[in-house]
ZATIVO-282091 format. One line per 5 residues: number of its first residue (from 0); their letters; for each residue x, y, z of C-alpha. Coordinates in nm, 4 decimals. Example, Ala and Ser with C-alpha at 12.3 -4.5 7.8 and 13.67 -1.06 7.14 Angstrom:
// residues 2
0	AS	1.2300/-0.4500/0.7800 | 1.3670/-0.1060/0.7140
***
This chain:
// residues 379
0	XXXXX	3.7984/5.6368/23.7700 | 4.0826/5.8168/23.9179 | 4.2362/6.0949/23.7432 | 4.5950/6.2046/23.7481 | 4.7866/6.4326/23.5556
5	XXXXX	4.9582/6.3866/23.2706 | 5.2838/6.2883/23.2808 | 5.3206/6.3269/23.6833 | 5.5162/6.0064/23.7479 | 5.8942/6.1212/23.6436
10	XXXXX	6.1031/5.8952/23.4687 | 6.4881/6.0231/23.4135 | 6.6403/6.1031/23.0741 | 6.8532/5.8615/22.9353 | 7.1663/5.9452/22.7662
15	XXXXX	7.1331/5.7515/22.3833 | 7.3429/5.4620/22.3818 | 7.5225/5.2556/22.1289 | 7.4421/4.8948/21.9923 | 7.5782/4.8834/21.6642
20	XXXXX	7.6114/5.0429/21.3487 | 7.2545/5.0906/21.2272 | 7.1266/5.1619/21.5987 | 7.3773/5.4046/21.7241 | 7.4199/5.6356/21.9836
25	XXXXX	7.2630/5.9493/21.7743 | 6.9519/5.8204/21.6646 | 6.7844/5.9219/21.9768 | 6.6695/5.5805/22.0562 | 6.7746/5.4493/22.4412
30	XXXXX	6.7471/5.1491/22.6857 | 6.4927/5.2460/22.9641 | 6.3607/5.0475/23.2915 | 6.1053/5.1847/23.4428 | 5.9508/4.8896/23.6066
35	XXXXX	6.0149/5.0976/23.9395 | 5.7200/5.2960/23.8360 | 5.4395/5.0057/23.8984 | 5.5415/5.0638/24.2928 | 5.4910/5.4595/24.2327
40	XXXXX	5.1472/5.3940/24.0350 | 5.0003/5.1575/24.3545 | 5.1326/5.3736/24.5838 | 4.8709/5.5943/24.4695 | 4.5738/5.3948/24.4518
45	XXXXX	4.3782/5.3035/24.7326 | 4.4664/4.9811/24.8936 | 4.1352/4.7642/24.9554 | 4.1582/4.6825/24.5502 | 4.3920/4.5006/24.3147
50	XXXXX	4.5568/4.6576/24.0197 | 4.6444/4.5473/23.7144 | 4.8468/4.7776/23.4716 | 4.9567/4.7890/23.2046 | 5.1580/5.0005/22.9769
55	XXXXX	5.1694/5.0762/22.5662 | 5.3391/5.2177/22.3160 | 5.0301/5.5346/22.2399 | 4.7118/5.6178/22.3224 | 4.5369/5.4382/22.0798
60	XXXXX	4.6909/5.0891/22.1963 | 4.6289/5.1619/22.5219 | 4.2497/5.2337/22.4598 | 4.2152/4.9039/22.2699 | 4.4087/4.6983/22.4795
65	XXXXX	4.6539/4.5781/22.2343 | 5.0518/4.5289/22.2022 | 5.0952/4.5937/22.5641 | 5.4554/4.6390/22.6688 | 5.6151/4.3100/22.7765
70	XXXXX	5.9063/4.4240/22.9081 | 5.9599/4.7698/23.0384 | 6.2725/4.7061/23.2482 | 6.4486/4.6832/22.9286 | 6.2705/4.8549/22.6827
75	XXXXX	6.3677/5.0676/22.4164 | 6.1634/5.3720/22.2464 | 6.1647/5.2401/21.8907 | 5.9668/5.4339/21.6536 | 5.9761/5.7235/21.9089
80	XXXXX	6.3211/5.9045/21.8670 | 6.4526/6.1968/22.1640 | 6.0418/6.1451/22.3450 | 5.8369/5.9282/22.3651 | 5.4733/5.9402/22.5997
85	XXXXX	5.4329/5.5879/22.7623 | 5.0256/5.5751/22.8508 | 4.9120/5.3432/23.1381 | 4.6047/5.1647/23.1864 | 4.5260/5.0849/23.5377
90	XXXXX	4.2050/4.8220/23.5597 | 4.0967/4.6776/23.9185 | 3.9597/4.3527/23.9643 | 3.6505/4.4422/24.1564 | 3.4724/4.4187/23.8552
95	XXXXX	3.6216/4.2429/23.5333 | 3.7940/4.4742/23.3462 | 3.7349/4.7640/23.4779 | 3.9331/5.0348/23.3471 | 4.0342/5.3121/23.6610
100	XXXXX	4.2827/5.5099/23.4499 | 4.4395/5.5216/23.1552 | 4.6425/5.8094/23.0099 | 5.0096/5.9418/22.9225 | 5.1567/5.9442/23.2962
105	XXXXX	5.5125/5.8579/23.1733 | 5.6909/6.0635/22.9188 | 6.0492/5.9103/22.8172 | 6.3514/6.1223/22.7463 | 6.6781/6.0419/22.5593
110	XXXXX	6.9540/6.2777/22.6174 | 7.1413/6.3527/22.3458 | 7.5278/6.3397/22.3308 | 7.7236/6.5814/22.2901 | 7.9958/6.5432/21.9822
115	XXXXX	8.3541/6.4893/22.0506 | 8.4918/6.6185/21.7232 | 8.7582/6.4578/21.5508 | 9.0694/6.6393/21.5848 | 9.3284/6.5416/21.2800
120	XXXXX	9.6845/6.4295/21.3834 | 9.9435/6.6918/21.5190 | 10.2720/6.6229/21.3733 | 10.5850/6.8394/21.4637 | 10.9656/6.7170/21.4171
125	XXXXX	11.2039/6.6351/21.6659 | 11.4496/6.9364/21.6386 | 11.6135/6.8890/21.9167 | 11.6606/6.5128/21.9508 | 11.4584/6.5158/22.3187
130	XXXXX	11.1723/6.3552/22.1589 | 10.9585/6.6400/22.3471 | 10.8164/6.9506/22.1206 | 10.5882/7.2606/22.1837 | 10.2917/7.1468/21.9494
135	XXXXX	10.0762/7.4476/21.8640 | 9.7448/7.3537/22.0271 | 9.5534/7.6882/22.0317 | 9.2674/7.5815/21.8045 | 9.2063/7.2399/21.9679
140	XXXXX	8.9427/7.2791/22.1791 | 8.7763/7.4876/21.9655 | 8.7749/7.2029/21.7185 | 8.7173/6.9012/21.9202 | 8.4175/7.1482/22.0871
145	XXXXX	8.2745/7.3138/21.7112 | 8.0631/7.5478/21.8523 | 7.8676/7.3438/22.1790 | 7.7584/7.5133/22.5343 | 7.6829/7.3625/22.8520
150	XXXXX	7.9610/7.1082/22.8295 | 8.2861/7.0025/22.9888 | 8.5802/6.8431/22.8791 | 8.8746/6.6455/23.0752 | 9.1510/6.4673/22.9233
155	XXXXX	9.3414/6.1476/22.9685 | 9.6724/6.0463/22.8952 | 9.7145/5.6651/22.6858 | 9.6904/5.5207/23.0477 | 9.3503/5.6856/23.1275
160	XXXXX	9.5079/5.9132/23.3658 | 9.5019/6.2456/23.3867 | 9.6498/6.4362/23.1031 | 9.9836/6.6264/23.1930 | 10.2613/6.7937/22.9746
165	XXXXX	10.6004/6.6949/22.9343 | 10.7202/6.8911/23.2325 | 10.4449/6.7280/23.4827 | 10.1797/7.0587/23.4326 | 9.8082/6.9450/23.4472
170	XXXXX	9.6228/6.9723/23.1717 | 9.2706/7.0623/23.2060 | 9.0088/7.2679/23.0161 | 9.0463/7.5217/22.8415 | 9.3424/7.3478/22.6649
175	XXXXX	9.6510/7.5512/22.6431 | 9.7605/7.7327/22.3432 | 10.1026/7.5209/22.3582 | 10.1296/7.1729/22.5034 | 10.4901/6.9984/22.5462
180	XXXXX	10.4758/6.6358/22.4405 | 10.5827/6.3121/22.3292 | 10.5162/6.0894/22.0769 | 10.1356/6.0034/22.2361 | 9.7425/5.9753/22.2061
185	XXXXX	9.5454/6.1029/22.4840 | 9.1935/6.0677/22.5295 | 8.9095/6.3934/22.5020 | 8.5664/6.3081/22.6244 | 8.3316/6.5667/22.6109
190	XXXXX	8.0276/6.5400/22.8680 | 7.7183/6.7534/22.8759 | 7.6917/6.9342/23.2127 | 7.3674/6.7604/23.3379 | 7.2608/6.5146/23.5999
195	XXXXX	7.2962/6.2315/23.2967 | 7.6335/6.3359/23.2167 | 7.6197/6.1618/22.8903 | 7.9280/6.1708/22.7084 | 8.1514/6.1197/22.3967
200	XXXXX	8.4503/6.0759/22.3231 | 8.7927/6.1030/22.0852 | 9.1752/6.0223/22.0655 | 9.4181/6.2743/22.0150 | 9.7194/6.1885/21.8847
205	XXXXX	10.0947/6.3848/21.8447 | 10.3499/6.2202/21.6866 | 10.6968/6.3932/21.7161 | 10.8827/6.2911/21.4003 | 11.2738/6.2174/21.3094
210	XXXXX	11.4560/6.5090/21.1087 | 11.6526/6.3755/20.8607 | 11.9994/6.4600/20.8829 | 12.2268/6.5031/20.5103 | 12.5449/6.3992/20.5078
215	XXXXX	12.7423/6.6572/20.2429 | 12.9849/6.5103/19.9542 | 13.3529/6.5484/19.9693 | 13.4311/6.8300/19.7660 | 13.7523/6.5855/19.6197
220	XXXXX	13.4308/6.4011/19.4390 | 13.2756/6.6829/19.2952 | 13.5172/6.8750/19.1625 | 13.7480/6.7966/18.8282 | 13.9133/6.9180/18.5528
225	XXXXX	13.8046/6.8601/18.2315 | 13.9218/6.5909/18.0279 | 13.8897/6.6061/17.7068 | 14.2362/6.4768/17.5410 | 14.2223/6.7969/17.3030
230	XXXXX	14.1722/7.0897/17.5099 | 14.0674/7.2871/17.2117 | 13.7318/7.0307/17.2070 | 13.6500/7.0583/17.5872 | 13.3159/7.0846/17.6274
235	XXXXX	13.2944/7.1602/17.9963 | 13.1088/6.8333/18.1370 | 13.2241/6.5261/18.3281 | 13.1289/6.2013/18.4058 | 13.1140/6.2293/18.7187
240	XXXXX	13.1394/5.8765/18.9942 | 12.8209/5.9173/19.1875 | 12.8231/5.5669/19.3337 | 12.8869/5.6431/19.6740 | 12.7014/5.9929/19.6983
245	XXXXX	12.3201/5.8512/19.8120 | 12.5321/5.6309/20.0610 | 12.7442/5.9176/20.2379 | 12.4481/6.1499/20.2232 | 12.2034/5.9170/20.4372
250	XXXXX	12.4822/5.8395/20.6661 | 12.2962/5.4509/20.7815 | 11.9184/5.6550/20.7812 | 11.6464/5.4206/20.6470 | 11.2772/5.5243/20.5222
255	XXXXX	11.4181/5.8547/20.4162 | 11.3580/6.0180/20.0710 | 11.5965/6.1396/19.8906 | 11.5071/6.3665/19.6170 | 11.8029/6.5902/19.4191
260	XXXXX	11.6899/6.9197/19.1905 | 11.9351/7.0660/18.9113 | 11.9888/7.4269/18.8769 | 11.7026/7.4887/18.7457 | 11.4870/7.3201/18.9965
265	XXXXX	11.3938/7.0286/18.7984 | 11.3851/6.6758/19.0156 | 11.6487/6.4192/18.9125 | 11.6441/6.0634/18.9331 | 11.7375/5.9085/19.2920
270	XXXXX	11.9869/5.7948/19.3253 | 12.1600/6.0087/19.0868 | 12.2424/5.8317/18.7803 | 12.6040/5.7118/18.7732 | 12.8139/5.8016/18.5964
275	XXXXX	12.6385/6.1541/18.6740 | 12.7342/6.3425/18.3478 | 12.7164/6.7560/18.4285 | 12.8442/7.0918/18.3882 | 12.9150/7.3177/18.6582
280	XXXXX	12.6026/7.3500/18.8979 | 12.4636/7.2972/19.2086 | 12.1990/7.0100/19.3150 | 12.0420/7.0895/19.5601 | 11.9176/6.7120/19.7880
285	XXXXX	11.6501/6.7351/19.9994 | 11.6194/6.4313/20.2769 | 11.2883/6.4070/20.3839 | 11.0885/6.2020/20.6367 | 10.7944/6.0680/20.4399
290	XXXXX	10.5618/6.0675/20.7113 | 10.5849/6.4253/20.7717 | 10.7524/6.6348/20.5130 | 10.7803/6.9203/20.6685 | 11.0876/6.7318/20.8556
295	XXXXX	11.3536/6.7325/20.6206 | 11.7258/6.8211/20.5810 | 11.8818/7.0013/20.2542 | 12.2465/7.0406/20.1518 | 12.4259/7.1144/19.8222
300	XXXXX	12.6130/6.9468/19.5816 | 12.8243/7.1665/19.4251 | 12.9441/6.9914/19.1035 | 13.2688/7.2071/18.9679 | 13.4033/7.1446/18.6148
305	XXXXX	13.7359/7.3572/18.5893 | 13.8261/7.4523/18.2094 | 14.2141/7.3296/18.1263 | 14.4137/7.5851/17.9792 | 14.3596/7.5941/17.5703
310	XXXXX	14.6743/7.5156/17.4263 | 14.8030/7.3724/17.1422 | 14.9451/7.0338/17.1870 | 15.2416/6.9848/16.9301 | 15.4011/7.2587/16.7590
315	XXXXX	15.7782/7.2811/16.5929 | 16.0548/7.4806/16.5406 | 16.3262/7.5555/16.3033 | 16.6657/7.6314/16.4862 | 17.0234/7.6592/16.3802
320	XXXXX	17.2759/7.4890/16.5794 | 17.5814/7.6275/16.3937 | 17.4792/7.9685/16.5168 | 17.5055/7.9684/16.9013 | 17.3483/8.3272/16.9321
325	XXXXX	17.0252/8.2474/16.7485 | 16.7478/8.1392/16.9895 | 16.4049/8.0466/16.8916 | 16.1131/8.1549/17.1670 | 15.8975/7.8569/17.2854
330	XXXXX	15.5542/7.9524/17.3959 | 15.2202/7.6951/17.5431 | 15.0814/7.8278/17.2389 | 14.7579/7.9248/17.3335 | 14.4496/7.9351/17.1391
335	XXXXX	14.2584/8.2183/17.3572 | 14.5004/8.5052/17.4433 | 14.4696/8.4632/17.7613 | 14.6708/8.7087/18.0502 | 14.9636/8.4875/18.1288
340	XXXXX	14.9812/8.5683/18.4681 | 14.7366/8.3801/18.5762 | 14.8994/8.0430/18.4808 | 15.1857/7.8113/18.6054 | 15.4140/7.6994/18.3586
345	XXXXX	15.7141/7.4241/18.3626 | 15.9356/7.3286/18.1068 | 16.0952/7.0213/18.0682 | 16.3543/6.9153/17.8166 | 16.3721/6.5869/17.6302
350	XXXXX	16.2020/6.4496/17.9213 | 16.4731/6.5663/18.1732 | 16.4273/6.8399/18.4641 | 16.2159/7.1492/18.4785 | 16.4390/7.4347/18.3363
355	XXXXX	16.2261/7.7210/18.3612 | 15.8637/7.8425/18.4650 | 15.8064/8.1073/18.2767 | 15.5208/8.1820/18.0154 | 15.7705/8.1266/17.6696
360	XXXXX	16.1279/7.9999/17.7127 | 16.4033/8.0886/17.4501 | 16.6048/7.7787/17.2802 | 16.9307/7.7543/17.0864 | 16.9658/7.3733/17.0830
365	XXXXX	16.7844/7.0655/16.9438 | 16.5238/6.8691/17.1881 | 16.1811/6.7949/17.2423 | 16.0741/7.0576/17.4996 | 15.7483/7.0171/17.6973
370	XXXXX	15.5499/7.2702/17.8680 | 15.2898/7.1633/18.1532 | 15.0346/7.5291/18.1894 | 14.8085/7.4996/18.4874 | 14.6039/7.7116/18.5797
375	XXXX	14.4432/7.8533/18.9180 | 14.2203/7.5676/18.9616 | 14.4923/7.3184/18.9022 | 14.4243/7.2177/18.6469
***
């Protein structure tokens, strides 16, 4: 019998491959064909004889001459995960089945991949309306790498060319801390610096997203006097017309959300319930993108119920027309005390002209007299 050493004919690792979902490319099983190896084998036997070999699975197939391998240009190390030793019989036909060799000359490798981790979406808004932002990419590699040696890692652009920024720079590994882009997904693979160069690899994406813009509400909309008829009974809300406001404040944007908060930070409904019945306050309306909230838009509402001056609204007086130097004083007639300066006054007679703005007006003849107080709101 000839003798050779154990595992002296070298057969290549083989990076682990992928054929579906139960036998995937991490379970350490491979396609291998090392039918080359027959030539190898003979080359090393003398030549006045005829070989047969053959090849199994272990030793102790090979020793009973069972299960032989049928096909070892395309055979695949089942049962045998990252190593498996192939043992060879070698028999000449000089005599029948004479066994020359047998023994583990063939020892089969799988390579394992390295891991392209997955790197969650990068999502930044638009803030200058380019379509081109500065995403913060200092932890990337480190991610999509998780710890592994011994690699190295190029990147690809969605055309499987090489990856550059917005302003034409190169991107290679290490990636930068910053990387100026569009909306895009580029392409990591990750191979393991070896004569295999097995690989793996991941998408990237960055998605630059719209900021909502807010459109504010006239001011003529939200502010008003109050109106109760009585101004004794005012009770300092309004009804206020909202119909228009979610409208004006998109300004033609669709697949925004709109979300409004009272003073006191509590969320309305949206749109705002019409007629929008309030006190003085200001809502506060965030517009937000709903695909990335941090891209959003805020303005406020400030809703502005003025008090009308508290007066009463019918009053009357006893005068004596026979006695031209008697005058009666006319005053609003307010309920408050308030300091008179701060209000307008005009009074009218029997419907006639204004014939005096002052706070109290002094009568001698007969006449419904009017006063209109306003006060520095207007109202």
């Amino acid at each position: 019998p000839f003798s050779f050493d154990p595992f002296w004919v070298v057969v290549p690792p083989v990076c682990d491959d992928y054929l579906d979902a139960v036998n995937n490319n991490r379970d350490g099983i491979a396609t291998f064909d090392f039918s080359w190896t027959i030539a190898t084998i003979q080359d090393e036997l003398p030549t006045n004889q005829t070989y047969t070999i053959s090849y199994y699975r272990n030793e102790a197939d090979a020793l009973s001459e069972q299960n032989a391998i049928i096909d070892i240009s395309n055979y695949r190390n089942i049962g045998y995960p990252d190593s498996q030793d192939i043992w060879v019989r070698i028999e000449t036909d000089i005599v029948t089945n004479s066994c020359v060799g047998v023994g583990p000359y063939i020892r089969l490798n799988v390579e394992a991949l390295p891991k392209a981790n997955k790197i969650n979406d990068l999502r930044a808004c638009n803030s200058n309306s380019s379509g081109i932002v500065n995403f913060n990419t200092s932890t990337l590699e480190a991610n999509l790498l998780n710890g592994q040696t011994n690699v190295l890692v190029r990147y690809l652009d969605q055309n499987n060319n090489p990856l550059k920024d917005a302003n034409g720079v190169l991107i290679s590994s290490p990636f930068p801390a910053t990387f100026s882009s569009v909306t895009q997904t580029i392409k990591a693979i990750v191979t393991n610096n070896s004569p295999q160069q097995c690989f793996a690899e991941t998408t990237i994406s960055f998605y630059v997203d719209v900021i909502p813009t807010a459109t504010p509400i006239p001011s003529t909309l939200t502010t008003v006097c109050d109106d109760e008829a009585d101004p004794a009974n005012q009770d300092g809300k309004y009804a206020f017309d909202t119909s228009t406001f979610q409208t004006t404040i998109l300004g033609g944007q669709t697949g925004m959300t709109v979300t409004y908060y009272d003073q006191n930070n509590t969320i309305l409904p949206s749109p705002l319930p019409n007629p929008f019945i309030s006190a003085t306050q200001n809502v506060t309306v965030v517009v937000e993108n709903p695909i990335n909230s941090n891209c959003s838009a805020t303005i406020i509402i400030p809703f502005k119920v003025h008090p009308i001056p508290k007066i009463e609204l019918s009053a009357t007086e006893l005068i004596c027309s026979n006695i031209p130097a008697f005058f009666v004083t006319l005053s609003p007639g307010f309920i408050d005390n308030p300091t008179l300066s701060d209000y307008n006054y005009n009074w009218i007679k029997d419907g006639g002209n204004s014939i005096a703005t002052s706070p109290t007006l002094g009568v001698n003849s007969e006449g419904n007299y009017t006063v209109e107080v306003t006060n520095q709101s207007g109202c």
